[in-house]
N, C-alpha and C positions, 0 to 999 in steps of 0.2 A: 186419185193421187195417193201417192205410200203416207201409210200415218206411224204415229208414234204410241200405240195403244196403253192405256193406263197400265194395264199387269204385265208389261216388260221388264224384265232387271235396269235400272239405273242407265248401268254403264249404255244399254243397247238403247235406253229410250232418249239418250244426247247424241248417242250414231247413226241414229234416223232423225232426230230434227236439225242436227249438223249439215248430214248429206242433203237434205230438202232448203236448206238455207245458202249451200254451196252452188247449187244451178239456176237459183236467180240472176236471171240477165241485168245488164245495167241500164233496165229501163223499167220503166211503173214504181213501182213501190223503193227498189234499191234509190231511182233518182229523188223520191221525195225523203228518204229516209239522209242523202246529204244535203238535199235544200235545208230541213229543218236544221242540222250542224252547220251549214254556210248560215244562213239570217240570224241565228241566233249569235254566234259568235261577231258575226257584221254590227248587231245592236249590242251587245255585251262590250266590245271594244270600242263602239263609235261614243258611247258614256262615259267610258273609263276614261278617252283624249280630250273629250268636252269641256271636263270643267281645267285644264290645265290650255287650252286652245284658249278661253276666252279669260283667262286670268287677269290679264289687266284691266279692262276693261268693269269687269265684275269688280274687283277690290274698288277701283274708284267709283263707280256708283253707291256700292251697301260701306265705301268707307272703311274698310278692312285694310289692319297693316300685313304685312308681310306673315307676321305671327300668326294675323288668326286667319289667312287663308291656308297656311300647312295647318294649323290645327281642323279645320274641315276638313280638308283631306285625309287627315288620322280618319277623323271620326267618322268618313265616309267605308275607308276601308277595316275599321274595327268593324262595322254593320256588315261588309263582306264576307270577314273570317265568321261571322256565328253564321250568315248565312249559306256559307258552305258547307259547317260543320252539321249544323241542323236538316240540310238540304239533303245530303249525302246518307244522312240516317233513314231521314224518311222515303227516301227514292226504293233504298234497301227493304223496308218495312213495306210501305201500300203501293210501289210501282214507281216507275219512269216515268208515263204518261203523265200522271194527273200532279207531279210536283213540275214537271217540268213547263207547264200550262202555266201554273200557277205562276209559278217565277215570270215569266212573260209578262203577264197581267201586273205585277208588283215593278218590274225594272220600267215597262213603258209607264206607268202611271204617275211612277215618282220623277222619271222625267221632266215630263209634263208639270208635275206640281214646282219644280225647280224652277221653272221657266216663270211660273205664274205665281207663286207667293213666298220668293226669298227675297227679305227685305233689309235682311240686315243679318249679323252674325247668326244670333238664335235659329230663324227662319230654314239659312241655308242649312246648319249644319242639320236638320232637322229632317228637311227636305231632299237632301245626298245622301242622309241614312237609310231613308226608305229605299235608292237606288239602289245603293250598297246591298241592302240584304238582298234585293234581285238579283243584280251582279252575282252575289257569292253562292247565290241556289243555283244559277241557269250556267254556270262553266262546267262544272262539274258532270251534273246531270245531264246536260246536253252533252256531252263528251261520251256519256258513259250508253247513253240512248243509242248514239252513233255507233260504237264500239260492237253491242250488242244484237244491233240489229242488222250487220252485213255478212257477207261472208269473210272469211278470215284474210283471203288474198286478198280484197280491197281495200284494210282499214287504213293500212297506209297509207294511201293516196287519197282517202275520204277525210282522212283528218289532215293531211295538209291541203286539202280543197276547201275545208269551213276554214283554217285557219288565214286561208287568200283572204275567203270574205270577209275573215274579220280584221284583216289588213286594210280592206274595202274602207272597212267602219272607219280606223284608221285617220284612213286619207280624208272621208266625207267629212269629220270634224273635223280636222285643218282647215278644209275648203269651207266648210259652211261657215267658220270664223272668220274666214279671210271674205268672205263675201258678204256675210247677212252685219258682221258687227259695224262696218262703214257705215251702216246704213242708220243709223241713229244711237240714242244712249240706251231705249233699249233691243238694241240687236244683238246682243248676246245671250237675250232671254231666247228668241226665236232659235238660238244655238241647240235649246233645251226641251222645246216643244215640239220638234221634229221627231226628239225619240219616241212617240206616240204610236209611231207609222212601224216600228218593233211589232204590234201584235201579230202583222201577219203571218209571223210564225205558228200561229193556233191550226190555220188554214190544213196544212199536211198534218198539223200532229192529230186534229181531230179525224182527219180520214184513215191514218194507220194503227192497228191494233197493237197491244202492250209487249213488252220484250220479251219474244216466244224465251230465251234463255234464263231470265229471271225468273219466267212464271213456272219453267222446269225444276230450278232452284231451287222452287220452296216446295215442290212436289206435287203440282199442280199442271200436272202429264195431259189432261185431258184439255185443259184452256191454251195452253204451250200448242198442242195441236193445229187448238182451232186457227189461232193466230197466225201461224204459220199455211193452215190451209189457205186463208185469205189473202196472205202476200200471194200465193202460188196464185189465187184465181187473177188480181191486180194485175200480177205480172202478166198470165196468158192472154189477157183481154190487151195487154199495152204490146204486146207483142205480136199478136192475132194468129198465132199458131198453140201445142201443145208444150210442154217446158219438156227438157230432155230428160233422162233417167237417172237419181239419185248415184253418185259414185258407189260402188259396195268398197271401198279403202280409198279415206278422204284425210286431208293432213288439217289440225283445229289446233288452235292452244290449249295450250296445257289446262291455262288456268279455267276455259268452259267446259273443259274433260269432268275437271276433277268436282264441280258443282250439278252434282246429278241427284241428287236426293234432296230430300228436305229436310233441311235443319235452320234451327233459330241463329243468323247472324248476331254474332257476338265481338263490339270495338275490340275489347280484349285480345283477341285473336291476333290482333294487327301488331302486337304486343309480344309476339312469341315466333320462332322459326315456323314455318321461312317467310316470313313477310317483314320480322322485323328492321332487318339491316333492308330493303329498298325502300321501306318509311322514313328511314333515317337519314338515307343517303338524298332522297326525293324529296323531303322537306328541307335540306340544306339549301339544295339546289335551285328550290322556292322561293326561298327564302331569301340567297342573293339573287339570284337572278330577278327578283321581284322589284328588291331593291335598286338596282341597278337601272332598269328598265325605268322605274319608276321617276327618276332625276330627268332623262329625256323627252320621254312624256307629258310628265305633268311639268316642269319647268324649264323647256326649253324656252317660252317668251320670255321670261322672268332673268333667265340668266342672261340670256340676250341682253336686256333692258339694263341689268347692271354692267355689263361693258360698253355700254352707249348708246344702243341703238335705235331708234324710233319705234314705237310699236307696230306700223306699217311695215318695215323692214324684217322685223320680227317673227311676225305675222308671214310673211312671205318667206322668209329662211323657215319655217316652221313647216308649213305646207308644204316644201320643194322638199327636205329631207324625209318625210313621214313617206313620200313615195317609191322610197326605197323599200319600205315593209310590201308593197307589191312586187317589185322583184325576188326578194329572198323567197316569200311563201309561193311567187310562182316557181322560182325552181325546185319548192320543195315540192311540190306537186308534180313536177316534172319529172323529177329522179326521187321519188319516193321508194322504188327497187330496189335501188340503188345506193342510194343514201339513206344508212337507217341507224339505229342504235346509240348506244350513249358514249363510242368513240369520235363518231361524225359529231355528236353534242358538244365535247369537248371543245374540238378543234373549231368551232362555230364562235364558242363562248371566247378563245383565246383573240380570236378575231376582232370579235365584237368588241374586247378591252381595248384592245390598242388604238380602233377606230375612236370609241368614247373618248381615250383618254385625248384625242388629236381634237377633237371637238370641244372639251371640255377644256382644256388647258389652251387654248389659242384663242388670241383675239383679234386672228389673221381672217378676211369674211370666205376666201376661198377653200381654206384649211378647215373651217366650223359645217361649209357645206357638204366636202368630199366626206369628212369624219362622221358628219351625224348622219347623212345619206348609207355611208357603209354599216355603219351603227343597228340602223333599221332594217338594213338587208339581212346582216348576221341576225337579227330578232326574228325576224321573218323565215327562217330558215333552221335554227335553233327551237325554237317553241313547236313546234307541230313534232319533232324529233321526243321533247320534253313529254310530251303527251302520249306520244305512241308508249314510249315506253313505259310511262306510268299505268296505261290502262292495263295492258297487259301482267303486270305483277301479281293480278287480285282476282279469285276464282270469281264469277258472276253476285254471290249471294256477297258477297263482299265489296265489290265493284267501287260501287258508286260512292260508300264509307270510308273507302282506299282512297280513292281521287278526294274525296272530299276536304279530309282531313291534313291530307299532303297539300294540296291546294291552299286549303286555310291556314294553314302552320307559315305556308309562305307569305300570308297574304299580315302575319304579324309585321313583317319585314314593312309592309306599306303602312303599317300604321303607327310605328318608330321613326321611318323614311323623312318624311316632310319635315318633321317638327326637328329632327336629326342635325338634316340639310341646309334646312333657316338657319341653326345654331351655329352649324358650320362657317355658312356662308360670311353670316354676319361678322364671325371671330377671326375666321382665317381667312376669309376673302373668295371668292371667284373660285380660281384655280381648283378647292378641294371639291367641286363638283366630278371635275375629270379626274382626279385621284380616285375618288370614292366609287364612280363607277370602275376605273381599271381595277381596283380591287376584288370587288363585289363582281366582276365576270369573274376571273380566275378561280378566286373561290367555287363557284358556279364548277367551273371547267374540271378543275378536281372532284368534285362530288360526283360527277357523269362519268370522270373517266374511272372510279371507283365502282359505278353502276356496271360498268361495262364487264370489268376487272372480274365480277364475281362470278361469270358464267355466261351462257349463251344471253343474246340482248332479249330473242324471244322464243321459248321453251314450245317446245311441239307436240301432238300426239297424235298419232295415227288409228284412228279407230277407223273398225268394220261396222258394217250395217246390219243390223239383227241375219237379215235374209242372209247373206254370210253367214253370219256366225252360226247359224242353225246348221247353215252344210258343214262345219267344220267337224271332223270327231273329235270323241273327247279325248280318246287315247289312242297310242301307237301302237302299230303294228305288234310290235313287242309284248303289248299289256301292259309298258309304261307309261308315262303323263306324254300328251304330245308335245315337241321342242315347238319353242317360243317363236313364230316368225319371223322371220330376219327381218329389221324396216331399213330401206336405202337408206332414210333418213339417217342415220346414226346413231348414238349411245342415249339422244337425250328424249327418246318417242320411247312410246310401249303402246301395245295394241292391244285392246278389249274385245 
């Protein structure tokens, strides 16, 4: 197998493990490397719907008014935003693998303890904090794992493939609401204890080795190797043949180009050209779309309930529309080629307003279904878009600090959101549910069409493979410098 040998120039020892990461087939190692992005995102979402699926039912048991089930909610997603931000540091500093594990172990576990000793206000909020800080480590970092570990033409369709399954999650907390809470006073605990069944995520991550591109990052050529040997053996044994010959001129992003050396990841950075205006634009777009998202989610029963409706009824308008979040992620999946960037974002979000606002502002039952059904399609379709393009912004040694931070910056939005929306509700009624989301899209929709605005959605580079670059002379014919190689690609590649 071609390696990446420690005393290579930089630029040549990312265009040999680029190329060795580009002819992995979509089987062995690449199919586990999107299970772990599907399961984790399937358990990261089916938590996040849970405790807003089984809302009524929870307040009248532990006795909670209206108030102190948004303020859980804050305080679930305040424990999100540290642990994304803290999350996204560490993945940057000791690796992908061994935070990403960990987050695992903490979101199932606090599940389970949500299930089995919230008893009253203290209890819960106490017990949804622990999830929360899983939550806010395992989107990130799983995002960033995925990113990292495919080749560059799949990521698009790999991130909206987790993001189906965590549509999955989705719908399986609606249905486990709609079916386990019937079943007694406490079946909504049993809502809670299911997320347990999350670890199997550990299953792939303990069999795949750490982010050959991170561990290049910090300059650490020779483990970057090995990592990558081992995908190549996985794959040839899943394949039962030999893997074909590394491209010598392969197209990467930019942002794994330019992360070939080692140097100390520094927040700061994130702070300065050229990262800073897609932080800015990326946490806006977090931040409402967070919001916005947030109102449907977590209180679709609720709002139900105050236009009249049974919690049975509820309950079942809640389940029928969430499966809409499976159509939208399956077309994202579908036309992932096709549909990319943060113009398709835009016009996703303007959608999604209008749907919300028909949902939120009606108290017609067929008008509430068709709107919040579209609702969930537009999210479905929109967020895997949201992603792409965030991962991409931020050279590898940055990655996961990038996502992180943009992630959490959003995830303020959910911890103002609840307590917001109660306020709302109470003063100006019903109706400012559906205002408050058509706002909070558009806003969203502007910020992505500004992402778009400012250049290519995703920067390229075309690098050679050492073996290359060693035939190439240094100079011309002439005894000038040799002319720069023309790339099909266009003005925004340069070759190494």
């Amino acid at each position: 197998m071609p390696s990446s040998p420690a005393n290579v120039p930089p630029h040549q020892a990312v265009a040999a493990l680029e190329a060795r990461l580009n002819r992995l087939p979509l089987q062995g190692p690449v199919l586990l490397v999107i299970f772990i992005g599907a399961a984790s995102y399937l358990f990261d979402f089916y938590d996040q719907v849970s405790i807003g699926a089984v809302s009524k039912p929870l307040r009248t048991q532990l006795e909670l008014s209206l108030e102190d089930f948004g303020l859980a909610v804050s305080v679930s997603y305040a424990s999100l935003t540290v642990g994304a931000i803290v999350g996204g540091w560490l993945a940057d500093r000791v690796g992908r693998r061994v935070v990403l594990t960990a987050s695992v172990l903490v979101l199932a576990g606090g599940s389970a303890l949500v299930g089995l000793l919230s008893t009253d206000l203290l209890s819960l909020i106490v017990t949804r904090a622990v999830v929360g800080l899983g939550m806010g480590v395992l989107y990130p970092v799983a995002l960033t794992y995925l990113v990292e570990m495919l080749p560059v033409e799949r990521r698009g369709r790999a991130v909206a493939i987790a993001f189906f399954f965590g549509s999955v999650g989705t719908v399986l907390a609606t249905q486990a609401a709609r079916w386990l809470v019937p079943l007694g006073p406490d079946g909504w605990r049993w809502v809670f204890v299911v997320g347990v069944v999350g670890v199997v995520v550990l299953v792939p991550v303990l069999r795949l080795p750490e982010s050959p591109r991170w561990l290049l990052s910090k300059g650490r050529t020779e483990e970057a190797d090995a990592a990558v040997a081992r995908l190549e053996r996985m794959a040839t044994r899943a394949i039962g043949r030999p893997l074909a010959e590394p491209a010598d001129v392969l197209l990467v992003d930019a942002a794994d180009a330019s992360a070939t050396t080692e140097r100390k990841a520094r927040t700061s950075e994130l702070l300065r050209k050229p990262y800073l205006l897609p932080l800015v634009l990326l946490s806006v777009a977090w931040v409402a779309q967070t919001g916005a998202t947030l109102v449907i989610t977590q209180f679709t029963p609720t709002i139900l309930d105050l236009r009249g409706f049974s919690v049975e009824v509820a309950l079942t308008v809640a389940s029928v529309i969430t499966l809409g979040m499976l159509v939208g992620s399956f077309l994202a999946s579908a036309a992932a080629k096709r549909i990319t960037g943060g113009r398709a974002a835009a016009i996703a979000c303007v959608v999604a307003g209008l749907a919300s606002a028909a949902f939120g502002l009606s108290g017609n039952t067929p008008l509430i279904v068709v709107g919040g059904f579209l609702t969930w399609v537009m999210m479905g379709i929109f967020t895997p878009l949201l992603l792409r393009v965030m991962s991409e912004q931020w050279p590898s040694y940055l990655r996961a600090r990038g996502n992180g931070i943009a992630f959490a910056v959003g995830r303020v939005a959910a911890i103002v959101a609840p307590v917001a929306l109660v306020a709302a509700v109470t003063s100006l009624g019903v109706d400012s549910a559906g205002w408050t989301m058509l706002a909070l899209w558009l806003v969203t929709a502007i910020a992505m069409w500004l992402v778009a605005l400012r250049g290519p959605d995703f920067d390229k580079t075309v690098l050679a493979r050492p073996s290359t670059m060693a035939a190439r002379p240094a100079d011309s014919s002439d005894g000038g410098p040799a002319p720069e190689p023309r790339s099909p690609m266009g003005r925004h590649q340069r070759e190494y």
